[in-house]
FIMAR-178729 format. One record per residue: x, y, z of N, C-alpha, C in turn; residue number from 1. Coordinates in steps of 0.02 Angstrom, whole numbers. Example, Ala and Ser with C-alpha at 12.3 -4.5 7.8 and 13.67 -1.06 7.14 Angstrom:
       nu       nv       nw      cau      cav      caw       cu       cv       cw   pos
      660     -284      390      615     -225      390      660     -165      390     1
      642     -112      354      684      -53      357      645        2      394     2
//
This chain:
       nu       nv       nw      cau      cav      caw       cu       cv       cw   pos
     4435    -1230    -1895     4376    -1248    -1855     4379    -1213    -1787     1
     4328    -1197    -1754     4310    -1180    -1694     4251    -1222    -1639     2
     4284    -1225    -1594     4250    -1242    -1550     4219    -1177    -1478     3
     4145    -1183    -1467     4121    -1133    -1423     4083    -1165    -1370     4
     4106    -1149    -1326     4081    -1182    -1253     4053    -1130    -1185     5
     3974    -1138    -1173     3952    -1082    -1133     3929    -1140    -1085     6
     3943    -1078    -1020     3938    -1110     -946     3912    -1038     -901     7
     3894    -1056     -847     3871     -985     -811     3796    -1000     -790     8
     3745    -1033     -825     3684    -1031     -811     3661    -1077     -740     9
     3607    -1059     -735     3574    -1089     -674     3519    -1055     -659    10
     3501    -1062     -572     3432    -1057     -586     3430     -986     -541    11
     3414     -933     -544     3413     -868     -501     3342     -840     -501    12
     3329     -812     -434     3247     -768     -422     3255     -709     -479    13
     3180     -692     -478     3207     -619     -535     3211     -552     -491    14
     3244     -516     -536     3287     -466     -500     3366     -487     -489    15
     3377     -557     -486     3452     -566     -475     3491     -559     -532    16
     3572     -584     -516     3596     -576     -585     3635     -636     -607    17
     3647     -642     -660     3716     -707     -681     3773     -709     -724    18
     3819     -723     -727     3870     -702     -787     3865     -764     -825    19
     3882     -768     -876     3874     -813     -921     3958     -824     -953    20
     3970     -872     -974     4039     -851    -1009     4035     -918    -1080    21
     4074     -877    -1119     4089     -902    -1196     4155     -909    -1209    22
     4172     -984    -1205     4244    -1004    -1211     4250    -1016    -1288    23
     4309     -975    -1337     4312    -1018    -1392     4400    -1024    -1407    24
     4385    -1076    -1442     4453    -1131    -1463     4462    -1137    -1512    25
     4536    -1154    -1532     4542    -1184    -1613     4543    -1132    -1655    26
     4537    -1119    -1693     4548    -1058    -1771     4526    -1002    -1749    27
     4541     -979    -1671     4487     -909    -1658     4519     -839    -1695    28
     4588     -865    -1735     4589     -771    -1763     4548     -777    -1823    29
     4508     -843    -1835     4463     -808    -1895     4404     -759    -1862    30
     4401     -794    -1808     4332     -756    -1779     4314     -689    -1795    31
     4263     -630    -1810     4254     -565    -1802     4216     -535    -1760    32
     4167     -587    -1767     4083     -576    -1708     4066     -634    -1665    33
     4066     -634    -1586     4037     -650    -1563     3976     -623    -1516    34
     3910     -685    -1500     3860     -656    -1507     3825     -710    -1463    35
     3779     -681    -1404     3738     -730    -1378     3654     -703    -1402    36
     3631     -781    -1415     3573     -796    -1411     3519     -808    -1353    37
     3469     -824    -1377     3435     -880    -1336     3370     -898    -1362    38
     3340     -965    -1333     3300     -994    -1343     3239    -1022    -1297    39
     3174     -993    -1290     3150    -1006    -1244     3088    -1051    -1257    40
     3065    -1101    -1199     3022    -1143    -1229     2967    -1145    -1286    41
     2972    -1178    -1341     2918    -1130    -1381     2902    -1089    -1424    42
     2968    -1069    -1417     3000    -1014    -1474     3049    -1017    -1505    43
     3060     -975    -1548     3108     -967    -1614     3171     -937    -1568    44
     3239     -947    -1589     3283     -954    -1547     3301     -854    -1579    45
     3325     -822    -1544     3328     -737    -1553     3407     -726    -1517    46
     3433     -661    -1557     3475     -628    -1547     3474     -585    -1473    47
     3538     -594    -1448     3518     -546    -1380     3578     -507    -1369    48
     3644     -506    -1401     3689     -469    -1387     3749     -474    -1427    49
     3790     -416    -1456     3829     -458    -1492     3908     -397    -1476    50
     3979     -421    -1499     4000     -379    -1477     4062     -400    -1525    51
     4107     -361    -1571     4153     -346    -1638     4196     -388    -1608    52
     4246     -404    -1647     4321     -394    -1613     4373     -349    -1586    53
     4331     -262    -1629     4353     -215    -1592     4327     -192    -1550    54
     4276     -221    -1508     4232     -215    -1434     4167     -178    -1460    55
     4144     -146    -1520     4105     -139    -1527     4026     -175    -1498    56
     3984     -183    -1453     3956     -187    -1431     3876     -167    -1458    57
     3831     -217    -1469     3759     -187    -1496     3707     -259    -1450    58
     3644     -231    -1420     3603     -236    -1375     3534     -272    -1422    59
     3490     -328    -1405     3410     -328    -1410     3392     -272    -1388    60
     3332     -266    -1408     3288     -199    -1356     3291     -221    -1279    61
     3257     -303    -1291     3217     -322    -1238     3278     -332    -1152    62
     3308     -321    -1181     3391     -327    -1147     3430     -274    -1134    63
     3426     -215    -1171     3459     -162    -1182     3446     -126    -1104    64
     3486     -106    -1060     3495      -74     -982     3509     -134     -929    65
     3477     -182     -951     3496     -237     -910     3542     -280     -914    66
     3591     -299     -994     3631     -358     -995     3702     -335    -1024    67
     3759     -330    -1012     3816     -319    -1043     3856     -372    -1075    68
     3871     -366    -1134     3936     -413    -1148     4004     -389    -1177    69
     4023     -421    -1149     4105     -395    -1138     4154     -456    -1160    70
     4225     -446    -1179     4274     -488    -1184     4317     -477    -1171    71
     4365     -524    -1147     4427     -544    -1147     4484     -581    -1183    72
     4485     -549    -1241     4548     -568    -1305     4612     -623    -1293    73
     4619     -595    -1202     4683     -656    -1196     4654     -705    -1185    74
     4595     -700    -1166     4585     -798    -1152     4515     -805    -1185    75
     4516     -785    -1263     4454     -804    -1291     4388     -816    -1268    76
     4378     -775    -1226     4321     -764    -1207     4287     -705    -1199    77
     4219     -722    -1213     4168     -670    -1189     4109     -693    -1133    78
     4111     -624    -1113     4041     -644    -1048     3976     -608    -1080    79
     3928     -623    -1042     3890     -594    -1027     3827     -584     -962    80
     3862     -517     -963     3818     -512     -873     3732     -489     -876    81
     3728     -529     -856     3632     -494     -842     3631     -486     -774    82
     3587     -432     -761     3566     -398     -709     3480     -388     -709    83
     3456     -382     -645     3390     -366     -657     3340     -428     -689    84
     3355     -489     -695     3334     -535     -714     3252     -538     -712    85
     3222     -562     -760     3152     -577     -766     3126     -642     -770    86
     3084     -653     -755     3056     -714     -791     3057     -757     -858    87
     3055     -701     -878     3032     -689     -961     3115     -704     -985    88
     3131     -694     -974     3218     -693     -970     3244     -791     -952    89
     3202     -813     -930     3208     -874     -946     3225     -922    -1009    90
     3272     -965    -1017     3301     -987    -1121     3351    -1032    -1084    91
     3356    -1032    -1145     3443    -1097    -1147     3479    -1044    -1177    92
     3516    -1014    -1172     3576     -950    -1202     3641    -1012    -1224    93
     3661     -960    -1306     3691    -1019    -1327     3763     -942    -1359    94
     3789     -952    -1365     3840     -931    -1390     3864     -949    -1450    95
     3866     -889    -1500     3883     -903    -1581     3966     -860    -1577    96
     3999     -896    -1626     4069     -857    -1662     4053     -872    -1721    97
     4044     -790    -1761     4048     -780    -1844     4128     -755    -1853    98
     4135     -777    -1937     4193     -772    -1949     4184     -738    -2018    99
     4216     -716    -2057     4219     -666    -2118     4194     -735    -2164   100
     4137     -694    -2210     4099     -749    -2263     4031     -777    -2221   101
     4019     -773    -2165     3980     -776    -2137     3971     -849    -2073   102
     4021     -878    -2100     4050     -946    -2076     4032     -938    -2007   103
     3993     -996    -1967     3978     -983    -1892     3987    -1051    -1860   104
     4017    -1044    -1778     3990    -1105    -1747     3949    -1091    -1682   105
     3928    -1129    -1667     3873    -1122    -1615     3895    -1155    -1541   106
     3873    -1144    -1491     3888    -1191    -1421     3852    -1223    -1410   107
     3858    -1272    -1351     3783    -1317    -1347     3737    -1292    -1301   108
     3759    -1248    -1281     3683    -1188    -1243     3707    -1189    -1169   109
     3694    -1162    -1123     3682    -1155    -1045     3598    -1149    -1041   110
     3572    -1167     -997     3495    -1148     -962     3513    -1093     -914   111
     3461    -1068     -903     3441     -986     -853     3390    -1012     -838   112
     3373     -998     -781     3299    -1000     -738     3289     -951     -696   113
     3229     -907     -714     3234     -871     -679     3169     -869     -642   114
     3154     -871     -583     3084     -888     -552     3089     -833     -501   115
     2994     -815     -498     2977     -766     -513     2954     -768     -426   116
//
């Protein structure tokens, strides 16, 4: 089992930036992919970044120049930094760990606010 825990959000003007971070626990050498989401009022919850275990790294469009995610192997975590923040960029960002077979757990989300 795994446990995933995201923290980092709050409320920033747009144009600012925030790091986000993805703590995971428990069975993490099954892990292969982790991957942040998000979910914004209203909508269907969407992919926004995802990054291997060998750092492989792949982008949304809507995100792609503005958001990086990155990790840190010794302490099971990954970030992710946004820059350039929008409005639109407003969600609850939730953090997924997939594991081989497709096996996933989810976090219980952070909020972003980003006002305009």
């Amino acid at each position: 089992q795994v446990q995933v825990v995201e923290s980092g959000g709050g409320l920033v003007q747009a144009g600012g930036s925030l790091r986000l971070s993805c703590v995971a626990s428990g069975s993490v050498a099954r892990i292969n992919v982790m991957g942040w989401y998000r979910q914004a009022p209203g909508k269907q919850r969407e992919w926004v970044a995802g990054i291997t275990r060998g750092g492989i790294t792949n982008y949304a469009d809507s995100v792609k120049g503005r958001f990086a995610i990155s990790s840190d192997n010794a302490k099971n975590t990954v970030y992710l930094h946004m820059n350039s923040l929008k409005p639109e960029d407003t969600a609850v960002y939730y953090c997924k760990a997939v594991a081989a077979g497709g096996v996933s757990w989810w976090g219980q989300g952070t909020q972003v606010t980003v006002s305009s």
